[in-house]
CHARMM internal coordinates of N, CA and C (Angstrom, degrees):
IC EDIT
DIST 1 N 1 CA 1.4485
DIST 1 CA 1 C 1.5309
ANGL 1 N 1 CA 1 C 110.86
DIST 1 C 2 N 1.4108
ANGL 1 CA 1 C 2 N 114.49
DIHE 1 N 1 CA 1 C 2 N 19.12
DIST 2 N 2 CA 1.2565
ANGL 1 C 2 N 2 CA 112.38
DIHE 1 CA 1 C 2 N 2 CA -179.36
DIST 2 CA 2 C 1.6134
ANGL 2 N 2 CA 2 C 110.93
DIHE 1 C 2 N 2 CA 2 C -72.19
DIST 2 C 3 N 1.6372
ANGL 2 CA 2 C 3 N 109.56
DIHE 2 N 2 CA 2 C 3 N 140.90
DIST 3 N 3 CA 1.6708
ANGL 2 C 3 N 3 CA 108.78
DIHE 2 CA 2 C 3 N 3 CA 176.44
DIST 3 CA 3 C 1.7681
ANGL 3 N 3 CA 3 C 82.05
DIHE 2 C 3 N 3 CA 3 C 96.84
DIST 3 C 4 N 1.1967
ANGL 3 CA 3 C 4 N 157.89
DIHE 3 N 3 CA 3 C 4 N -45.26
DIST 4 N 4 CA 0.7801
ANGL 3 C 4 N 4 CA 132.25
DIHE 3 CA 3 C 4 N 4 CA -109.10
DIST 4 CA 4 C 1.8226
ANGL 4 N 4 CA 4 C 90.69
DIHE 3 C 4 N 4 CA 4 C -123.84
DIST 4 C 5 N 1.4054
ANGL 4 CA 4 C 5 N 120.71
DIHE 4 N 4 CA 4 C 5 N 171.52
DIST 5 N 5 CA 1.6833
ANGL 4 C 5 N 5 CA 120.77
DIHE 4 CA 4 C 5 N 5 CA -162.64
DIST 5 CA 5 C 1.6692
ANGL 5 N 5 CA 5 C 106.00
DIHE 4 C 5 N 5 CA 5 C -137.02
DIST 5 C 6 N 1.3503
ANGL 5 CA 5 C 6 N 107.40
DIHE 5 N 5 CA 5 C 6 N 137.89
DIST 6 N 6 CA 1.8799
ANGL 5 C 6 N 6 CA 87.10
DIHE 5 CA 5 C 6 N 6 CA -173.65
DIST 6 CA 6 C 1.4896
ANGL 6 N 6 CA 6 C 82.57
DIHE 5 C 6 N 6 CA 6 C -149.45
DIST 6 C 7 N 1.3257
ANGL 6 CA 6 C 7 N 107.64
DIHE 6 N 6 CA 6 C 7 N 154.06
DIST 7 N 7 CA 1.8984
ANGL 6 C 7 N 7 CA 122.67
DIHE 6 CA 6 C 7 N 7 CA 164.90
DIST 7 CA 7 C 0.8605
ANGL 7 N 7 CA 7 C 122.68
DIHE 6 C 7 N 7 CA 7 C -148.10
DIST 7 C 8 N 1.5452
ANGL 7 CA 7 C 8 N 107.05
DIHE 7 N 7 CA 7 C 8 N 104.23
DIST 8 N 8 CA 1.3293
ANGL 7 C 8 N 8 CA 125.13
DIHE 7 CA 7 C 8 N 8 CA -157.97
DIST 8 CA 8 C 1.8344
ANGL 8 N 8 CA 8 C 98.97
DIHE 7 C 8 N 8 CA 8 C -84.02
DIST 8 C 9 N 1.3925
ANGL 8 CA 8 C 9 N 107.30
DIHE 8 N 8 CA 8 C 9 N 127.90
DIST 9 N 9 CA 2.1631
ANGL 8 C 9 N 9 CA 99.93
DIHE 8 CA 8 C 9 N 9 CA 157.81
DIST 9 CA 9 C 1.3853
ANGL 9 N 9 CA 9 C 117.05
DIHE 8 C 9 N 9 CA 9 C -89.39
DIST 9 C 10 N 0.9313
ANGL 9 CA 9 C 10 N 110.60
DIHE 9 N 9 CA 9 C 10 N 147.72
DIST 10 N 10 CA 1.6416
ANGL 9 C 10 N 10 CA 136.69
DIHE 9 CA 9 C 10 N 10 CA -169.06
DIST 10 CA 10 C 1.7016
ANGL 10 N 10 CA 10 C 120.52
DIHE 9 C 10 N 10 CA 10 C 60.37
DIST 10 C 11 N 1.6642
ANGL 10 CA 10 C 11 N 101.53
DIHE 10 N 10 CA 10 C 11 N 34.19
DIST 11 N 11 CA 1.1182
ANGL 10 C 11 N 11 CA 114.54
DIHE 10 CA 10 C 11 N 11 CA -177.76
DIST 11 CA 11 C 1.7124
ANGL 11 N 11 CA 11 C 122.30
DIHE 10 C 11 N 11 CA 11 C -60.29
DIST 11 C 12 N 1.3096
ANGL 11 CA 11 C 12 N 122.98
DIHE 11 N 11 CA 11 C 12 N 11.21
DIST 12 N 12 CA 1.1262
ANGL 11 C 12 N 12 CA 125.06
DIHE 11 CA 11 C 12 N 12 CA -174.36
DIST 12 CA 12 C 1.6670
ANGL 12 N 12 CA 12 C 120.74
DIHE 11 C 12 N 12 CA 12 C -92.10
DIST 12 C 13 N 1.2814
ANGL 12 CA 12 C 13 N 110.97
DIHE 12 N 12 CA 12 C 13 N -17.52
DIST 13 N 13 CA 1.7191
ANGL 12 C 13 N 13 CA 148.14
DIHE 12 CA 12 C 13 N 13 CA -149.19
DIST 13 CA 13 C 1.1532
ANGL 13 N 13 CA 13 C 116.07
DIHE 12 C 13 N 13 CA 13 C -133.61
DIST 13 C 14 N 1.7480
ANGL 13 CA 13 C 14 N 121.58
DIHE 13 N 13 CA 13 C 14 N 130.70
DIST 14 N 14 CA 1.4612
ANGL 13 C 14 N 14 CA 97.64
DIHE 13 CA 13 C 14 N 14 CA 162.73
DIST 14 CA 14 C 1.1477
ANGL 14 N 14 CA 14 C 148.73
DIHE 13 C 14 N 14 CA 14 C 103.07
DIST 14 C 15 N 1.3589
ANGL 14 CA 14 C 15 N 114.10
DIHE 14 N 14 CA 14 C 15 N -160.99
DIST 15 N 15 CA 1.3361
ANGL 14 C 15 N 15 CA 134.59
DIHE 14 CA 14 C 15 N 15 CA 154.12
DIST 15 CA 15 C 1.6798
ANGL 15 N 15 CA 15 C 121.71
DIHE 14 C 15 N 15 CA 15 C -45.39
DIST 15 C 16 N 1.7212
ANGL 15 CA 15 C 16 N 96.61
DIHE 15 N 15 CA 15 C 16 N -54.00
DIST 16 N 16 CA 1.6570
ANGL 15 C 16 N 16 CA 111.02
DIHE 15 CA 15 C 16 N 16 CA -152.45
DIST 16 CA 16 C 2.2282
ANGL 16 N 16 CA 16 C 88.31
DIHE 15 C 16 N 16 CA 16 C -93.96
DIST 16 C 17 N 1.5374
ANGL 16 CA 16 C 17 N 100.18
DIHE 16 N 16 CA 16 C 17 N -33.44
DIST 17 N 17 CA 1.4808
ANGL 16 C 17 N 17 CA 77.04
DIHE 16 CA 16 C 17 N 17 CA 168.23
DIST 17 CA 17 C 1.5294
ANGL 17 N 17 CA 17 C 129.91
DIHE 16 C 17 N 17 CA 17 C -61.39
DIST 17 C 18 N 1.4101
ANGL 17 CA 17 C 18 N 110.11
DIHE 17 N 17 CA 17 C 18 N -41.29
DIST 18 N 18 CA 2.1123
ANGL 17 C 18 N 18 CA 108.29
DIHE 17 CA 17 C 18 N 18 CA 172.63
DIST 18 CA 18 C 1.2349
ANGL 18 N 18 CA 18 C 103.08
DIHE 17 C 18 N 18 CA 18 C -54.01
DIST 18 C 19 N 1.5721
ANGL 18 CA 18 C 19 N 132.12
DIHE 18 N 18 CA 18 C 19 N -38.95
DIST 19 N 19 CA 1.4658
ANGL 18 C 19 N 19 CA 123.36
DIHE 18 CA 18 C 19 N 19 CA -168.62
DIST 19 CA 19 C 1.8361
ANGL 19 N 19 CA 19 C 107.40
DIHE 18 C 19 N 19 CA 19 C -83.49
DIST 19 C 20 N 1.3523
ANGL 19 CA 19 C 20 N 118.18
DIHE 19 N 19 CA 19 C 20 N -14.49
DIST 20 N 20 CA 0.8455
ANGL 19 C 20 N 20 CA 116.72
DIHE 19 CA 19 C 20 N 20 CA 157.73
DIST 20 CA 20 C 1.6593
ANGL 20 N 20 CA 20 C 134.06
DIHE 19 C 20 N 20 CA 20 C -62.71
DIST 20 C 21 N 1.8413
ANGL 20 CA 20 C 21 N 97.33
DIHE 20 N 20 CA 20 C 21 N -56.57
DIST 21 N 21 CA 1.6657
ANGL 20 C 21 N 21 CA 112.55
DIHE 20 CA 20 C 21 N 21 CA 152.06
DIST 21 CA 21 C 1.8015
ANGL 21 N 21 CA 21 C 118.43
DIHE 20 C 21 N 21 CA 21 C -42.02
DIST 21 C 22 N 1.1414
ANGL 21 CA 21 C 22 N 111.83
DIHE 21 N 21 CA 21 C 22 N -64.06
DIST 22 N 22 CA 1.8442
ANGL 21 C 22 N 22 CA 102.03
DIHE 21 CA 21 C 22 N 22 CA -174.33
DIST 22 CA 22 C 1.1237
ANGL 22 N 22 CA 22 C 93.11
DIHE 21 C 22 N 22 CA 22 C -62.24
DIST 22 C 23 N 1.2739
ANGL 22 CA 22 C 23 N 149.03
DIHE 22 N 22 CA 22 C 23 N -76.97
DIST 23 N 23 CA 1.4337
ANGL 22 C 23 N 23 CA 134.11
DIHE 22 CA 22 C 23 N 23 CA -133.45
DIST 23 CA 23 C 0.9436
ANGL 23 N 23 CA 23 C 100.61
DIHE 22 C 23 N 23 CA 23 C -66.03
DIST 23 C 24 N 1.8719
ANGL 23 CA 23 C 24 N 147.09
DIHE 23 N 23 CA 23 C 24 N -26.17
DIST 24 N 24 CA 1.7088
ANGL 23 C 24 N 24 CA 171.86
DIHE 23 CA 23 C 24 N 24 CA -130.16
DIST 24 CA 24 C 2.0616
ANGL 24 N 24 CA 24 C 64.17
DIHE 23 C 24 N 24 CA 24 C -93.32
DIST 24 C 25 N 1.7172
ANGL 24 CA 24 C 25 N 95.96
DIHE 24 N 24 CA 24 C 25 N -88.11
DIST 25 N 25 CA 1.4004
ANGL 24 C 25 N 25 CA 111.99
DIHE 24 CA 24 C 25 N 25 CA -164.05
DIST 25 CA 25 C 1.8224
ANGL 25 N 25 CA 25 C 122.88
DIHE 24 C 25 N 25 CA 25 C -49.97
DIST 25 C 26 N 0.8110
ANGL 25 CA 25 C 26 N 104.48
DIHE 25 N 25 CA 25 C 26 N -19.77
DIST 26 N 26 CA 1.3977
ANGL 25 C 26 N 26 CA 120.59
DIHE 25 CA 25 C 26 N 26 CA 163.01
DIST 26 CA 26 C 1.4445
ANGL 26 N 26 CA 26 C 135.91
DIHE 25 C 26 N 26 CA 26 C -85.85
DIST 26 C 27 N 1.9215
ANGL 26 CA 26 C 27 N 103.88
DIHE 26 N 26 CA 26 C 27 N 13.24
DIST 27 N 27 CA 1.2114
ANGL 26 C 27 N 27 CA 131.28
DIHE 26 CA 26 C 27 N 27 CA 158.04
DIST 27 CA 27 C 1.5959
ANGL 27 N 27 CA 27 C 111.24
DIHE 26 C 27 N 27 CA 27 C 82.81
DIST 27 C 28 N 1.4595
ANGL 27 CA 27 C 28 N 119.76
DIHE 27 N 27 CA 27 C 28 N -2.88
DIST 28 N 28 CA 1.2514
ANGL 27 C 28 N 28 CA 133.96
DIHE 27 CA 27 C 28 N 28 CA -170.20
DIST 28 CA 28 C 1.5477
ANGL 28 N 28 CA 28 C 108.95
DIHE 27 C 28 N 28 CA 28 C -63.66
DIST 28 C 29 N 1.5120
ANGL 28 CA 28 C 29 N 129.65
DIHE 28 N 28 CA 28 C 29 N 153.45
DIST 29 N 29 CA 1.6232
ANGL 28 C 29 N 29 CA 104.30
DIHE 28 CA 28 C 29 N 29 CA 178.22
DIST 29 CA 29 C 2.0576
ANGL 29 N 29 CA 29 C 100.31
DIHE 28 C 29 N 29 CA 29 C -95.92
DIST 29 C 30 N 0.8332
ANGL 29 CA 29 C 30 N 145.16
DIHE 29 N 29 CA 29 C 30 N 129.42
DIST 30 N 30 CA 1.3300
ANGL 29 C 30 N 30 CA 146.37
DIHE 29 CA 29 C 30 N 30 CA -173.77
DIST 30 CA 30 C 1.6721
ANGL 30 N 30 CA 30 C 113.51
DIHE 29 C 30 N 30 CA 30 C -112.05
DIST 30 C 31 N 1.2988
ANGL 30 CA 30 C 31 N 98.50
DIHE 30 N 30 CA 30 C 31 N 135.07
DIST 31 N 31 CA 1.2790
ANGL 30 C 31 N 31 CA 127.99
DIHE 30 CA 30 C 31 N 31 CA -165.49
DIST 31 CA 31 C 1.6481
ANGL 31 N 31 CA 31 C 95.32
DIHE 30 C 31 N 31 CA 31 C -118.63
DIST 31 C 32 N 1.4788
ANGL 31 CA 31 C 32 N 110.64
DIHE 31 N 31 CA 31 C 32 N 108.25
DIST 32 N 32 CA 1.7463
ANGL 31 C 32 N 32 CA 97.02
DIHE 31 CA 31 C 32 N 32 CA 170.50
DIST 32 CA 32 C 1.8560
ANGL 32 N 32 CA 32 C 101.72
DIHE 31 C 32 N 32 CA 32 C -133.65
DIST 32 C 33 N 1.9009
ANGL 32 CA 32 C 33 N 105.37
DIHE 32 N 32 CA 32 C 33 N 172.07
DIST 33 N 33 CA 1.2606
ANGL 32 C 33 N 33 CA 99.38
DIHE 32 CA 32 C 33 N 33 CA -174.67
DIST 33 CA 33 C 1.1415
ANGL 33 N 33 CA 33 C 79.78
DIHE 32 C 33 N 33 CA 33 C -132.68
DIST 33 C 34 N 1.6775
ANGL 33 CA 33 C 34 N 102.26
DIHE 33 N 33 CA 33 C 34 N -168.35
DIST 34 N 34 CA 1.2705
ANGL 33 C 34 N 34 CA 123.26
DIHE 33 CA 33 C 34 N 34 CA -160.40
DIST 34 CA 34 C 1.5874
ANGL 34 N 34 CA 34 C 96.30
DIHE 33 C 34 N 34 CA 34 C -162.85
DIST 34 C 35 N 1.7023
ANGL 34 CA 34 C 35 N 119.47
DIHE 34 N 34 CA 34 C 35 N 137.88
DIST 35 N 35 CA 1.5322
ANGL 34 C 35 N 35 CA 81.73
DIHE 34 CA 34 C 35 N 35 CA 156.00
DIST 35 CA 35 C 1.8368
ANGL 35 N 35 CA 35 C 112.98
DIHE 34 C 35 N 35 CA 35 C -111.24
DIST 35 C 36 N 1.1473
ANGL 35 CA 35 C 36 N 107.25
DIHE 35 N 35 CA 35 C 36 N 12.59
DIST 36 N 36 CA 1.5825
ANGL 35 C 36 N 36 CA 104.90
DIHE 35 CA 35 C 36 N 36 CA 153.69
DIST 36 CA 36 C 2.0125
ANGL 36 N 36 CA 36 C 112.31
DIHE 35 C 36 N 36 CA 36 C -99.31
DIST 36 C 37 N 1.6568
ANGL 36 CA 36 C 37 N 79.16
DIHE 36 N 36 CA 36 C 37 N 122.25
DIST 37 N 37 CA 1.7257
ANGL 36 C 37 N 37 CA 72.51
DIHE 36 CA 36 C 37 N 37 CA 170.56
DIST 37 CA 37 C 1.1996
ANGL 37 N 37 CA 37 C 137.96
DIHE 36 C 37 N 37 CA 37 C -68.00
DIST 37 C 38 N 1.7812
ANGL 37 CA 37 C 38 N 124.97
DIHE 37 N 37 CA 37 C 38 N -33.72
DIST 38 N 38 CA 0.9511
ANGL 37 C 38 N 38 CA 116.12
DIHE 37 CA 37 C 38 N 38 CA 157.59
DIST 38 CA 38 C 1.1537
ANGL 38 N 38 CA 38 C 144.74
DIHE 37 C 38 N 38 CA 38 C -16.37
DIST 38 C 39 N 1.3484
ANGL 38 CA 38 C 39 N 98.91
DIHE 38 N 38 CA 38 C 39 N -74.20
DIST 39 N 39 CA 1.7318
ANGL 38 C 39 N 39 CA 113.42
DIHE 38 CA 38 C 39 N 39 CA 175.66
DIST 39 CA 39 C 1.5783
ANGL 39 N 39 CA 39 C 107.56
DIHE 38 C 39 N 39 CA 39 C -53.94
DIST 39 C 40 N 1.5250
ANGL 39 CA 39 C 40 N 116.79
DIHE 39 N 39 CA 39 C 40 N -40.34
DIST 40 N 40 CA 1.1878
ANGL 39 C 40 N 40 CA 123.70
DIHE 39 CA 39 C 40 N 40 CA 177.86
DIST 40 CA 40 C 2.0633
ANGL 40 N 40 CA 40 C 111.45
DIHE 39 C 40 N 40 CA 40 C -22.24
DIST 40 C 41 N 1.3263
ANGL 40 CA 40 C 41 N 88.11
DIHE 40 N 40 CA 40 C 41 N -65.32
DIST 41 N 41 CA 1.5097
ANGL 40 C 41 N 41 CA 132.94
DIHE 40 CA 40 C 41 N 41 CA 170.62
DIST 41 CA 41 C 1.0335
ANGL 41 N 41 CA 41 C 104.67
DIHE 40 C 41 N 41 CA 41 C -40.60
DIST 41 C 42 N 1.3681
ANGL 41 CA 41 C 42 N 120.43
DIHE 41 N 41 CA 41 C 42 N -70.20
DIST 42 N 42 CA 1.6277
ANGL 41 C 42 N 42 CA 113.58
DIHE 41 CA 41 C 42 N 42 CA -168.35
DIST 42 CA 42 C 1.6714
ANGL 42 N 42 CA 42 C 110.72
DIHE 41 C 42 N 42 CA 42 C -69.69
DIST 42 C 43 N 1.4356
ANGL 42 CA 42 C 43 N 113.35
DIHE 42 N 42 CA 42 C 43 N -42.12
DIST 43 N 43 CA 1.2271
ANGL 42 C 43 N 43 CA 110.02
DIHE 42 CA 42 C 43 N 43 CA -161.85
DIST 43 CA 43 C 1.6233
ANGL 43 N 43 CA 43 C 113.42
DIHE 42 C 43 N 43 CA 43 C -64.58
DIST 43 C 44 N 1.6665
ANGL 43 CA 43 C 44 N 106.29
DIHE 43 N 43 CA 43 C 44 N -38.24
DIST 44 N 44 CA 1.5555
ANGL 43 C 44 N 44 CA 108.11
DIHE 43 CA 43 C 44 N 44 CA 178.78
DIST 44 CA 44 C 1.2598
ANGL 44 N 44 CA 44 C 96.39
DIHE 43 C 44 N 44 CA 44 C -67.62
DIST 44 C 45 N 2.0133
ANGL 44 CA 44 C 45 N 140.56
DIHE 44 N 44 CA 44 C 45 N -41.61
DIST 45 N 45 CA 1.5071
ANGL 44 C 45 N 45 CA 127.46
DIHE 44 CA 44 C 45 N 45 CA 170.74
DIST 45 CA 45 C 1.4954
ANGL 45 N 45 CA 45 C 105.76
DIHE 44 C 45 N 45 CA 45 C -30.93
DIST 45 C 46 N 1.2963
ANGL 45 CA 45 C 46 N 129.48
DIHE 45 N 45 CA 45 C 46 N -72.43
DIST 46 N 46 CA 1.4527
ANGL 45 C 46 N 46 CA 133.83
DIHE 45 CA 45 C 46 N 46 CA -169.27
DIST 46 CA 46 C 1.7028
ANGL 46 N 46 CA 46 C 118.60
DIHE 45 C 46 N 46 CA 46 C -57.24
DIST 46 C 47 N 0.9050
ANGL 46 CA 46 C 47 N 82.89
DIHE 46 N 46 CA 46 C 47 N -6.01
DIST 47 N 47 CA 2.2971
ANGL 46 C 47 N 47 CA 99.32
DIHE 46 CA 46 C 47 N 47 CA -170.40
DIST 47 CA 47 C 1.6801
ANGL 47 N 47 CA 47 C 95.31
DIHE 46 C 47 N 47 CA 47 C -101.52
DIST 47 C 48 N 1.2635
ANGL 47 CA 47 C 48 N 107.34
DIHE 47 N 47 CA 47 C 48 N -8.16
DIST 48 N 48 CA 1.5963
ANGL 47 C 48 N 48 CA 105.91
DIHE 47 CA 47 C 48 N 48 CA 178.02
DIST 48 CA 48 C 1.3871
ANGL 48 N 48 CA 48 C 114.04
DIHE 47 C 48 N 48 CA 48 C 64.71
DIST 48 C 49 N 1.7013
ANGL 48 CA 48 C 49 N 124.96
DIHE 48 N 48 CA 48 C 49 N 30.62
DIST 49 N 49 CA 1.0624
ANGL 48 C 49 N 49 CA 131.27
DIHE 48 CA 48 C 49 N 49 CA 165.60
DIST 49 CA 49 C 1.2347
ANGL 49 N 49 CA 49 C 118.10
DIHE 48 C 49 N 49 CA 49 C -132.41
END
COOR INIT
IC SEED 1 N 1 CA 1 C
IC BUILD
């Protein structure tokens, strides 16, 4: 998935956070939301970004 762009919704949680992680690992650049910011926050903290 290198070169390649994805935006995952409800990427903070879940489901949409692992699909956030592989595609992360699968070299993809990822764009995710949230509609609580917090978590927003924490989850990219834990994604090491």
């Amino acid at each position: 998935m290198k070169n390649k762009k994805a935006l995952v919704t409800g990427g903070s949680k879940w489901i949409g956070k692992a699909i956030v992680r592989e595609l992360a690992e699968l070299g993809a650049e990822v764009l995710f939301t949230s509609c609580n910011a917090r978590e927003l926050v924490d989850a990219r903290s834990e994604m090491g970004n």
